[in-house]
C-alpha positions in Angstrom: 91.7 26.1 232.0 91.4 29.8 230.6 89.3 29.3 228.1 86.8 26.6 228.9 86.1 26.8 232.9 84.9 30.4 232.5 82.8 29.0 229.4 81.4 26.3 231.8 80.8 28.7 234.4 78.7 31.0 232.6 76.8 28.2 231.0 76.2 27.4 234.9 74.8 30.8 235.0 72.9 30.7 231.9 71.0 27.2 232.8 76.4 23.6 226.0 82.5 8.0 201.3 86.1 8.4 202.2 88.0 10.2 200.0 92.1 9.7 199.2 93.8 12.7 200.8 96.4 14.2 198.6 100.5 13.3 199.4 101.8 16.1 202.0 104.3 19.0 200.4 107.7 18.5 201.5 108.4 20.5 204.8 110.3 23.8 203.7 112.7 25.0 206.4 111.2 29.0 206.8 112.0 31.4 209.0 109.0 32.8 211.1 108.3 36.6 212.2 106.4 37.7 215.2 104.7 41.2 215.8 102.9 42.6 218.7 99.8 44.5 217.5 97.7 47.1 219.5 94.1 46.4 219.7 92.8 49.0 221.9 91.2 47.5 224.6 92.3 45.8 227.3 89.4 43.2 227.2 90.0 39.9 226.6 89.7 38.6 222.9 87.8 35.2 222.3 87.9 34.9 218.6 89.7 36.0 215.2 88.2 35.3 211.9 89.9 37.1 208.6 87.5 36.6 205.4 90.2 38.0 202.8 94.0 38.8 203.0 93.1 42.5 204.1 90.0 42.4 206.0 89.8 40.6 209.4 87.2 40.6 212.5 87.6 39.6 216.5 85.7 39.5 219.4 85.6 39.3 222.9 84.3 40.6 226.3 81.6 43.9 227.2 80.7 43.4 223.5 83.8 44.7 221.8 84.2 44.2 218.2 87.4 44.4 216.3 88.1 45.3 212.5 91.3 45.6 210.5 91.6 46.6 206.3 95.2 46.3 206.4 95.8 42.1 207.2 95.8 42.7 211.2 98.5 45.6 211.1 96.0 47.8 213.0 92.4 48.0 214.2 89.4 49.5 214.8 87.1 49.5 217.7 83.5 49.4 218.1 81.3 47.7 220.3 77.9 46.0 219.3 76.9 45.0 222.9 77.7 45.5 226.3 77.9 41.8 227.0 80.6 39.1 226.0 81.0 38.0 222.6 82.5 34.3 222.1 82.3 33.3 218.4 82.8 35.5 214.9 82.9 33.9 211.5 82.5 36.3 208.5 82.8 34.7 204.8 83.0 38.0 202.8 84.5 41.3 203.8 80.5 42.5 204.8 78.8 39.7 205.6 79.1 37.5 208.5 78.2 36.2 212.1 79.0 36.8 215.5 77.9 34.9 218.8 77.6 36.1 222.5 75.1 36.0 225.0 73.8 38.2 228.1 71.1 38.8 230.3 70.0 35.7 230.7 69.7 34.8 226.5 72.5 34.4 224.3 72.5 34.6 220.7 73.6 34.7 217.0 73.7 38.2 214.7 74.3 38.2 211.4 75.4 41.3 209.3 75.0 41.7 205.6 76.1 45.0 205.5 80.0 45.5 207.5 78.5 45.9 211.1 76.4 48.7 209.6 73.3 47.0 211.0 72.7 43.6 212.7 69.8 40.7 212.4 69.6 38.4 215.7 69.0 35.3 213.6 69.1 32.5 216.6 68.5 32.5 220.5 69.4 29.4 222.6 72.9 28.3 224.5 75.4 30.0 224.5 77.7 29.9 220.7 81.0 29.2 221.4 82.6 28.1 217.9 81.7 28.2 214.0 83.4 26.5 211.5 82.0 25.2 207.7 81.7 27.4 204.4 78.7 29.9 203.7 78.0 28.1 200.6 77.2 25.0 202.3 77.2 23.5 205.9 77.6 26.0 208.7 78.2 24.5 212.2 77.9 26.2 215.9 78.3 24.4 219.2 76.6 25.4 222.3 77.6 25.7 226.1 73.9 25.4 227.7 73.0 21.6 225.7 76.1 19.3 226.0 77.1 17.8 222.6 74.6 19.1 220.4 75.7 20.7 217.2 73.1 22.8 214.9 73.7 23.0 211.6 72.8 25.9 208.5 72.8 25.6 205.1 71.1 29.2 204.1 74.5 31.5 205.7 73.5 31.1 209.5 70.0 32.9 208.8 68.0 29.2 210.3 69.9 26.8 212.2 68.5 22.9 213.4 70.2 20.3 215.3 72.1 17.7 213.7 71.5 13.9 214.5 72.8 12.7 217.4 75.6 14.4 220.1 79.4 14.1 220.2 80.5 13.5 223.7 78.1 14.7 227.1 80.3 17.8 227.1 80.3 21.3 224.8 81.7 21.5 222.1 85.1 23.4 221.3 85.7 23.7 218.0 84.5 22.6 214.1 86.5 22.1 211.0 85.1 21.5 207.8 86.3 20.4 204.5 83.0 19.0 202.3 81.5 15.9 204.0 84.0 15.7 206.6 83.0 17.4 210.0 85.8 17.1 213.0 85.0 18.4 216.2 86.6 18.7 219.7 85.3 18.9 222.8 86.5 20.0 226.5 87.4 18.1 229.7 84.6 19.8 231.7 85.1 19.6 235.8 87.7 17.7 237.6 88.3 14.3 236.3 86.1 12.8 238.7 83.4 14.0 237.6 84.3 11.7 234.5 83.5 14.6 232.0 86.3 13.8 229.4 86.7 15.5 226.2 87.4 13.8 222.8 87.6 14.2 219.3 84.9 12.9 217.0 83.9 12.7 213.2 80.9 12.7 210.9 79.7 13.4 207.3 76.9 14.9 207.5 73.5 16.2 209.2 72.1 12.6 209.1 75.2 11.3 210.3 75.9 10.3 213.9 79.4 11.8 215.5 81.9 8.7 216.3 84.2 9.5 218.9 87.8 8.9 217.2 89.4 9.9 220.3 88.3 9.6 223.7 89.4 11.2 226.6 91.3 14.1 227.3 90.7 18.1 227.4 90.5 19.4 223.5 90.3 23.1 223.1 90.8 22.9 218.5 91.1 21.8 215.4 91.4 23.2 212.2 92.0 21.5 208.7 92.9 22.4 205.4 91.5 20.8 201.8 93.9 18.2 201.4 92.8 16.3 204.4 95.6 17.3 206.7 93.7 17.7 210.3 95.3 18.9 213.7 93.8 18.8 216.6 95.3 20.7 220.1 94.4 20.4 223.9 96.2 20.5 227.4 99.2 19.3 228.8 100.5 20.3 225.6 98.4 17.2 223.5 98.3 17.5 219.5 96.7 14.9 217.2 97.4 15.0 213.6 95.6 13.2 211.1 96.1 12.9 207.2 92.9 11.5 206.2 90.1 15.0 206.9 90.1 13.2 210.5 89.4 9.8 210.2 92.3 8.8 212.1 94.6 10.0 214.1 98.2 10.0 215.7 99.4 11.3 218.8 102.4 14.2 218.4 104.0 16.1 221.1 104.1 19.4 221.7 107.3 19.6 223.1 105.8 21.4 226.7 103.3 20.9 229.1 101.4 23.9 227.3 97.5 24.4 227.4 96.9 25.0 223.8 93.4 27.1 222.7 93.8 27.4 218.9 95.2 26.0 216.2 94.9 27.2 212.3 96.6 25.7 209.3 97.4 27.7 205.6 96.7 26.5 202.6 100.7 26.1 201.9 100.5 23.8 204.9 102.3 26.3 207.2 100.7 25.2 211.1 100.2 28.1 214.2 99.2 26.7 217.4 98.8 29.2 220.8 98.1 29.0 224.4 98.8 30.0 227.5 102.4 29.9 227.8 103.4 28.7 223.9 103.0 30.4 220.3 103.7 26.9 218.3 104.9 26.8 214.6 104.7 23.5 212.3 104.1 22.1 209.0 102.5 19.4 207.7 104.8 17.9 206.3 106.6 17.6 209.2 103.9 16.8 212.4 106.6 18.1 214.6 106.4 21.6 216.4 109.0 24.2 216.8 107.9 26.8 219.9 108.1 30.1 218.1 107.6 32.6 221.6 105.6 32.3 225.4 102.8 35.0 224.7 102.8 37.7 227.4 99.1 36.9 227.9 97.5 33.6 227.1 96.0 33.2 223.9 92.7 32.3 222.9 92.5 31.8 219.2 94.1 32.4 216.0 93.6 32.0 212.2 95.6 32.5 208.8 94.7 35.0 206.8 97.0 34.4 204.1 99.1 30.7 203.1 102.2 32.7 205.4 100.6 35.2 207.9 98.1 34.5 210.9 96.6 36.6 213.5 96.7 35.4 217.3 94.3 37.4 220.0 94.1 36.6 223.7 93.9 38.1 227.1 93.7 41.4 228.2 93.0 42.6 224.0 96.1 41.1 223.1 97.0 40.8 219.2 100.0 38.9 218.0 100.7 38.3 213.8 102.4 35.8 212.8 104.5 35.8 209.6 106.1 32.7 207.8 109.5 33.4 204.5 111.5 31.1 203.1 115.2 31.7 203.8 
């Protein structure tokens, strides 16, 4: 519960035409390489987001801000606030967004300029995820308004809400591949308070979110172009789906892990991380293989290449994560 019940409790404080997918590769039996990387800081890391091979951004807690130029081998620290930053997305190696929230507001910046100088483009509940493409929908979830998703379509500069809500809980995280929008949510509370989780779809603003999955405690998703989908939660849950999310099937994890993050490459390699797992797949294979158990949890990770990811966590951690044929 990392990652979501100290989410909930600073919302608490602030009052969140079907298209054909393509066949799957075959799976291609690699080998996989993993590297400890320092950060810096010891504070905890919420969020990783690479816009090219070499350039890469992550935040987290008393506004710290993290940049590499040389694909996550090393970084830079700077600090753009003095309160906790939750969601980064950047689409070029300058220009991008990050979301946090303090004294009493939360927010969204936007840089055009490589952190030179910042633009608060949004104020409401606290942002928590990002996903979509700059050159067309950009989604954010909040904390503070349960289920409701805003949308952009001018690179995060104006946001509105989309039609309906997914779920009466936050939500976790967004992918996006054209009109297909997947989204998780959180188990929030105990399970009596009947506060259950779930994975929905829509395609579009003007489209209401159906709930494909109900139940359980979803943490992410990510999804690639050919409509391969996976989605990741506790007790070591995964969903894959083969369609951009329009159905799903049920895949263990092999453990009773509490996964975070999930990211998929464009050559279909798979990278899934949590508390006590750093999972490998492909999808050709919708099975998992558990690469190493972190030495701090993990909260997120992405691929900034089709055979290298980037993994931050607790206490500033920084794991890469490098896939090579035999």
């Amino acid at each position: 519960m990392y990652k979501y019940l100290g989410f909930f409790i600073m919302g608490l404080a602030l009052a969140s035409c079907r298209e054909q997918p393509t066949s799957n590769p075959p799976q291609v039996e690699q080998s996989v390489t993993l590297d400890s990387v320092s950060s810096g800081t010891s504070s905890t890391l919420w969020a990783v987001s690479f816009p090219s091979a070499g350039t890469g951004y992550c935040v987290g807690n008393s506004g710290v801000l993290l940049r590499s130029y040389n694909a996550g081998s090393s970084w830079s620290l700077s600090t753009i606030e003095s309160c906790p930053l939750t969601a980064v997305f950047f689409w070029s190696d300058t220009e991008g967004l990050v979301g946090g929230y303090g004294g009493g507001l939360s927010f969204i910046l936007h840089t055009r300029n490589g952190l030179a100088s910042w633009d608060s483009v949004m104020t409401f509940a606290v942002p928590h995820a990002f996903g979509g493409t700059p050159n067309g929908w950009l989604l954010t979830g909040t904390y503070g308004e349960a289920g409701l998703v805003y949308a952009s379509t001018d690179t995060g500069r104006s946001w509105d809400p989309v039609a309906g809500t997914f779920k009466s809980v936050p939500v976790s995280a967004f992918a996006v591949q054209g009109g297909h929008w997947v989204a998780t949510s959180p188990q929030v509370g105990p399970p009596i308070w009947g506060l259950t989780g779930g994975v929905g779809y829509s395609t579009g603003p003007d489209s209401s979110w159906q709930v494909l999955h109900d139940g359980g405690n979803w943490q992410g998703v990510s999804m690639d172009a050919s409509g391969n989908a996976v989605a990741v939660g506790d007790s070591g849950q995964t969903l894959w789906s083969t369609d951009y999310g329009q159905s799903w099937t049920s895949v263990s994890s092999g453990g009773n892990y509490f996964l975070t993050g999930v990211a998929i490459s464009s050559s279909g390699n798979i990278v899934a991380v949590g508390d006590s797992a750093i999972l490998t797949g492909n999808v050709g294979s919708q099975s998992w293989t558990k690469l190493a158990t972190p030495v701090y949890p993990l909260n997120a990770v992405t691929f900034l290449s089709s055979t290298k990811a980037v993994a931050v966590g607790m206490n500033g951690k920084i794991y890469t994560i490098t896939f090579s044929s035999p």
